[in-house]
ZANURO-644665 format. One record per residue: residue number from 0; x, y, z of N, C-alpha, C, O in turn. Coordinates in Angstrom, 1 decimal. Layout:
% residues N
- NUM_X_Y_Z_X_Y_Z_X_Y_Z_X_Y_Z
...
***
This chain:
% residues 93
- 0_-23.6_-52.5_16.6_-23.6_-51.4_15.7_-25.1_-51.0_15.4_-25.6_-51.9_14.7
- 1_-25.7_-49.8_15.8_-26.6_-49.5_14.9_-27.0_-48.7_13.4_-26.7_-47.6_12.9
- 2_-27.9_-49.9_13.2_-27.9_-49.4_12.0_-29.3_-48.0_12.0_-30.1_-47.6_12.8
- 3_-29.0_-47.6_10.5_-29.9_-46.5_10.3_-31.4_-46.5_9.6_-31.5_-46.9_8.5
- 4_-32.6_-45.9_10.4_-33.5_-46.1_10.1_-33.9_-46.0_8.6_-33.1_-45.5_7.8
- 5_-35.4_-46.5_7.9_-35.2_-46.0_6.6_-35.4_-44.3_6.7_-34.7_-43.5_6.1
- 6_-36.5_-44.0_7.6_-36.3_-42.5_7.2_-35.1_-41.7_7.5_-34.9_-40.7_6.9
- 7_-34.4_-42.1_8.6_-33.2_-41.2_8.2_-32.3_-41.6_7.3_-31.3_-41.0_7.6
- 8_-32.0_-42.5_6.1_-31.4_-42.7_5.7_-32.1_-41.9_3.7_-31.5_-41.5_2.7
- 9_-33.5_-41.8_4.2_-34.1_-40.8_3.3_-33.7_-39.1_3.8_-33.6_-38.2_2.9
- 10_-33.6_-39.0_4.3_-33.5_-37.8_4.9_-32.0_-37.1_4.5_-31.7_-36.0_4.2
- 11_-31.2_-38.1_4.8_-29.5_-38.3_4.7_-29.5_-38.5_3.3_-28.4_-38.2_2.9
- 12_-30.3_-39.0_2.0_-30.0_-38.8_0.9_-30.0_-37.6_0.5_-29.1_-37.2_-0.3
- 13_-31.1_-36.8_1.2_-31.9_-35.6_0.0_-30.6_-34.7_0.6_-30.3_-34.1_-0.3
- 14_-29.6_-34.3_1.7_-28.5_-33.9_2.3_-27.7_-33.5_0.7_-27.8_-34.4_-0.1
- 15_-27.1_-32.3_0.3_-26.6_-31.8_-0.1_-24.7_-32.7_0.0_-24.2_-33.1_1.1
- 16_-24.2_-32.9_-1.2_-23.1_-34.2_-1.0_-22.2_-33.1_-0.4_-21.1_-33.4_-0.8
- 17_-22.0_-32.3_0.2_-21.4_-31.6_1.0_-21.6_-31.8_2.2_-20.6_-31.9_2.9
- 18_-22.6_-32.0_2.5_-22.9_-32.4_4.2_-22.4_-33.8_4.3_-21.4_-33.9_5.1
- 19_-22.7_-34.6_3.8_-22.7_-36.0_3.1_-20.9_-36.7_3.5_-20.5_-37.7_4.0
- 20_-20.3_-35.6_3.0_-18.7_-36.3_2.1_-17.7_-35.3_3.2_-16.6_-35.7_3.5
- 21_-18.1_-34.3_3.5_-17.2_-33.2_4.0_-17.1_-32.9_5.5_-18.1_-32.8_6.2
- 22_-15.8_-32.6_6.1_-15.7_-32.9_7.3_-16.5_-31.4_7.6_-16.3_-30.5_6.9
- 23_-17.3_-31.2_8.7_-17.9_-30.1_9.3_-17.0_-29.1_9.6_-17.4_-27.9_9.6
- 24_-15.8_-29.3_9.9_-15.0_-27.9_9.9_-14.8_-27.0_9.0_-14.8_-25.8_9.2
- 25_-14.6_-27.9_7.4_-14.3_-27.4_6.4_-15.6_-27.1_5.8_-15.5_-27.3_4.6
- 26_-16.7_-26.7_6.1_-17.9_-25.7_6.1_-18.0_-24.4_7.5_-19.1_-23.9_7.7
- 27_-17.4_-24.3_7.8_-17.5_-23.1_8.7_-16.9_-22.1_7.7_-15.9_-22.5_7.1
- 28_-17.5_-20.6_7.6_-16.8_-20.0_6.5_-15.6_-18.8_7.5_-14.6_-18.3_6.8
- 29_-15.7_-18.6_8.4_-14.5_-18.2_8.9_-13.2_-18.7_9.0_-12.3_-17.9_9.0
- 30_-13.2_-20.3_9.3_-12.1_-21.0_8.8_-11.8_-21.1_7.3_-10.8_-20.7_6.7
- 31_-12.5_-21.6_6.9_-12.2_-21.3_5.0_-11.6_-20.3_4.8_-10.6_-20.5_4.0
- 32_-11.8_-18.5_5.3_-11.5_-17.6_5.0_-10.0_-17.5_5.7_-9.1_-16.7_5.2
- 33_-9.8_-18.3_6.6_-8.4_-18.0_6.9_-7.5_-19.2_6.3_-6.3_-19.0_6.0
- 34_-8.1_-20.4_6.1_-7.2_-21.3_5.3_-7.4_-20.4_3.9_-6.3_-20.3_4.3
- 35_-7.6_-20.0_3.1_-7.3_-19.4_1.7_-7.0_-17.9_1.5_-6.8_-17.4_0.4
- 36_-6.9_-17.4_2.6_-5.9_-16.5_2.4_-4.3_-17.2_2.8_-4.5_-16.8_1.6
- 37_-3.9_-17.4_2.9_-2.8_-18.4_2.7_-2.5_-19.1_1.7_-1.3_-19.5_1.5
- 38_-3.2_-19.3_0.9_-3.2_-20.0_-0.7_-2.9_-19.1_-1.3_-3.3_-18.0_-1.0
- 39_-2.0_-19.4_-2.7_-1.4_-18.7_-3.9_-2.8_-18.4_-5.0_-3.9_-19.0_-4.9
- 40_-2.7_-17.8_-5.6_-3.7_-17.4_-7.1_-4.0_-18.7_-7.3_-5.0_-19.3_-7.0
- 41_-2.9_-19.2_-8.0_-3.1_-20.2_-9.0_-3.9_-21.6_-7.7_-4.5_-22.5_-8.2
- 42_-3.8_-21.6_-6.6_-4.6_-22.6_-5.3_-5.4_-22.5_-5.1_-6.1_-23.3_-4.5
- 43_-5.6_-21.2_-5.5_-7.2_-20.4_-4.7_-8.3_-21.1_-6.0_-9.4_-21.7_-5.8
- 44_-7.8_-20.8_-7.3_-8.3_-21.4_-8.3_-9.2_-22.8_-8.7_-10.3_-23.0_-9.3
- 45_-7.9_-24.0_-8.0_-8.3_-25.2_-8.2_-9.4_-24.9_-6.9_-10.5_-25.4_-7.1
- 46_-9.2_-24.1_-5.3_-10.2_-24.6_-4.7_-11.2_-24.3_-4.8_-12.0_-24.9_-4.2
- 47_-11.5_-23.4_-5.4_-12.4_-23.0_-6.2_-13.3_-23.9_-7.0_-14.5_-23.8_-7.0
- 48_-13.0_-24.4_-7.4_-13.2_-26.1_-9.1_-13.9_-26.8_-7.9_-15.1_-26.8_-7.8
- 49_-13.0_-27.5_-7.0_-13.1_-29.0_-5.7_-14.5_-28.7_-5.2_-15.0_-29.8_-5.0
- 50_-15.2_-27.6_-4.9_-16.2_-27.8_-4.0_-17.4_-26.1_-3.9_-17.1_-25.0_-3.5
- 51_-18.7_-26.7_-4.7_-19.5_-25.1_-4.7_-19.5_-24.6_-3.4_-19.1_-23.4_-3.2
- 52_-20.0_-25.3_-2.2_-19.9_-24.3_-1.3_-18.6_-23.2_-1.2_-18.8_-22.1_-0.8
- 53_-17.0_-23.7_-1.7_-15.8_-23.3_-1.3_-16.1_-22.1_-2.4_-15.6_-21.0_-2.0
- 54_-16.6_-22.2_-3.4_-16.2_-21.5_-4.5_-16.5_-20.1_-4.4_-16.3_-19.3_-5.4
- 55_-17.1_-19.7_-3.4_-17.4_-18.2_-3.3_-16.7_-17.6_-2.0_-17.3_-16.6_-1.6
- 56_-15.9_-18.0_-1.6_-14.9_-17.6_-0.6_-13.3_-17.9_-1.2_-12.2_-17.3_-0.8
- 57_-13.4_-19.0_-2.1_-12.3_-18.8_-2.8_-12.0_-17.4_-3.7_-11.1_-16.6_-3.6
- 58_-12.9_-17.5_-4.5_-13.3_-16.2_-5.9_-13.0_-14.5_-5.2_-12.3_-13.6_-5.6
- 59_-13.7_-14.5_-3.9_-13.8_-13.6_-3.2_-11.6_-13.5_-2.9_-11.0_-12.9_-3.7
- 60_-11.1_-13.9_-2.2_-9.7_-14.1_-2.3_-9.0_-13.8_-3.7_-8.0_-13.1_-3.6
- 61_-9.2_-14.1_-4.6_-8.8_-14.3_-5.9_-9.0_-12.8_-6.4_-7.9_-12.3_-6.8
- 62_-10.3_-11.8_-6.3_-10.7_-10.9_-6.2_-9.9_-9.6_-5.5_-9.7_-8.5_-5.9
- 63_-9.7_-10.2_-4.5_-8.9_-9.2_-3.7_-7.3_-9.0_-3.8_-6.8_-8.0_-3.3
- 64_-6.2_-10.2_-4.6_-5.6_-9.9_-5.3_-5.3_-9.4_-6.7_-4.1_-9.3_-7.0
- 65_-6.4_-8.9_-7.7_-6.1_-8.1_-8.7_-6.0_-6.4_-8.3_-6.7_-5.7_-7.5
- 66_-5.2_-6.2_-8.9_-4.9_-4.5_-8.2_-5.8_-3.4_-8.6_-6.2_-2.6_-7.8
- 67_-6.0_-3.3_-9.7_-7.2_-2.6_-9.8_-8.1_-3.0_-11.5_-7.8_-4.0_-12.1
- 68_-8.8_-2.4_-11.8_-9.7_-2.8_-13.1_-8.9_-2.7_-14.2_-9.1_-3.5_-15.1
- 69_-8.0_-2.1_-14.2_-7.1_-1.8_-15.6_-6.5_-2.9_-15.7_-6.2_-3.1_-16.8
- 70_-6.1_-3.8_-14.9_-5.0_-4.7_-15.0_-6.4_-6.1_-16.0_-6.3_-6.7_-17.0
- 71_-7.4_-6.1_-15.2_-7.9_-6.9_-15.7_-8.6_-6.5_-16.8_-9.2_-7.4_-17.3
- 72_-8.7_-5.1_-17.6_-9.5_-5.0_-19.0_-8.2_-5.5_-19.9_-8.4_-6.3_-20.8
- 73_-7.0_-5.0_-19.7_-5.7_-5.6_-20.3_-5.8_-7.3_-20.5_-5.6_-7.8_-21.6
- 74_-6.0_-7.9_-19.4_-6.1_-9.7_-19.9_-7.9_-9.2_-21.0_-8.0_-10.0_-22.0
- 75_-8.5_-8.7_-20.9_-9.3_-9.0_-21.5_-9.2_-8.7_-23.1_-9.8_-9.4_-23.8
- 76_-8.4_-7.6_-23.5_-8.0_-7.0_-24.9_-7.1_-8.2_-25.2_-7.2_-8.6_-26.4
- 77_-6.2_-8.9_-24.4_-5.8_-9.7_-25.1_-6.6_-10.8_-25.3_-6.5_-11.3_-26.4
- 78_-7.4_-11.4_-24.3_-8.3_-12.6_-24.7_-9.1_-12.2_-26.2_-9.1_-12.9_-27.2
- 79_-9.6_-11.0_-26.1_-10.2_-10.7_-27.1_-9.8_-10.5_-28.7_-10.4_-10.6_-29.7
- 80_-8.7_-10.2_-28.4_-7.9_-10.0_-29.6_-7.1_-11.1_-30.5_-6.9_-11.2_-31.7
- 81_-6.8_-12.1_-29.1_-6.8_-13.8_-29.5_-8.0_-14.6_-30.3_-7.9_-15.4_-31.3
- 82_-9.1_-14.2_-29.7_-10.3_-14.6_-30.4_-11.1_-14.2_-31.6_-12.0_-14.8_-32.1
- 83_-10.4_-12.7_-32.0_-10.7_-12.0_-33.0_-11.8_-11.0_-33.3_-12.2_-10.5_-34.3
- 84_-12.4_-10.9_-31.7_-13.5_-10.2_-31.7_-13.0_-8.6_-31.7_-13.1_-8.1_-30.5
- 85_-12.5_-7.6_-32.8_-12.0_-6.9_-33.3_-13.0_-5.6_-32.6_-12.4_-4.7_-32.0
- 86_-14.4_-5.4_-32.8_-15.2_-4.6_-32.4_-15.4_-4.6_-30.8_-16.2_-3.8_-30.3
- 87_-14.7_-5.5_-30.0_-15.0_-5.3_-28.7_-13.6_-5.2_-28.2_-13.5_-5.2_-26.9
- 88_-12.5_-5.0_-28.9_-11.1_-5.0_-28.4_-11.4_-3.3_-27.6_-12.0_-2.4_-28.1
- 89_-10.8_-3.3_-26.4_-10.3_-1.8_-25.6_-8.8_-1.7_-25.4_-8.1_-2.6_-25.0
- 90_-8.3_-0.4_-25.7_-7.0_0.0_-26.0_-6.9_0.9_-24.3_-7.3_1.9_-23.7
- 91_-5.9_-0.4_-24.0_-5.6_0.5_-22.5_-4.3_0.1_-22.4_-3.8_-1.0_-22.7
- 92_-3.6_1.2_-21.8_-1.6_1.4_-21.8_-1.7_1.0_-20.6_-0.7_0.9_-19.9
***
């Protein structure tokens, strides 16, 4: 078995724990984009959390199921309304 020299084993630290931990397929982002369109909201979410490179092809997915801005100022009147921030509440039917 060989082993690894010290400088590539310097070189293999400074490696981003993505390169490091993660199989090479699951960094190609055209695959990504077809495994998470297939994921639910609430999936796209956690993969989103699991891994930064993933998180911006997830979000992007997540993005493309809200229907339009109104639906999301609506979660936001209520977040806000929950929290009591009264001068920033928007009244949308």
């Amino acid at each position: 078995m060989e082993t690894e020299s010290k400088s590539m084993l310097q070189a293999r630290s400074k490696q981003p724990a993505l390169i490091r931990h993660t199989h090479t397929a699951l960094t190609v982002p055209e695959l990504l984009v077809t495994i998470f369109s297939w994921l639910s909201k609430a999936d796209l979410a956690r993969v989103a959390r699991v891994c930064r490179f993933w998180t911006p092809f997830a979000l992007e997915k997540i993005w493309e199921t809200i229907p339009d801005l109104q639906y999301l100022m609506k979660l936001y009147s209520i977040i806000a309304q929950k929290a009591g921030v009264s001068w920033l509440l928007l009244q949308f039917a």
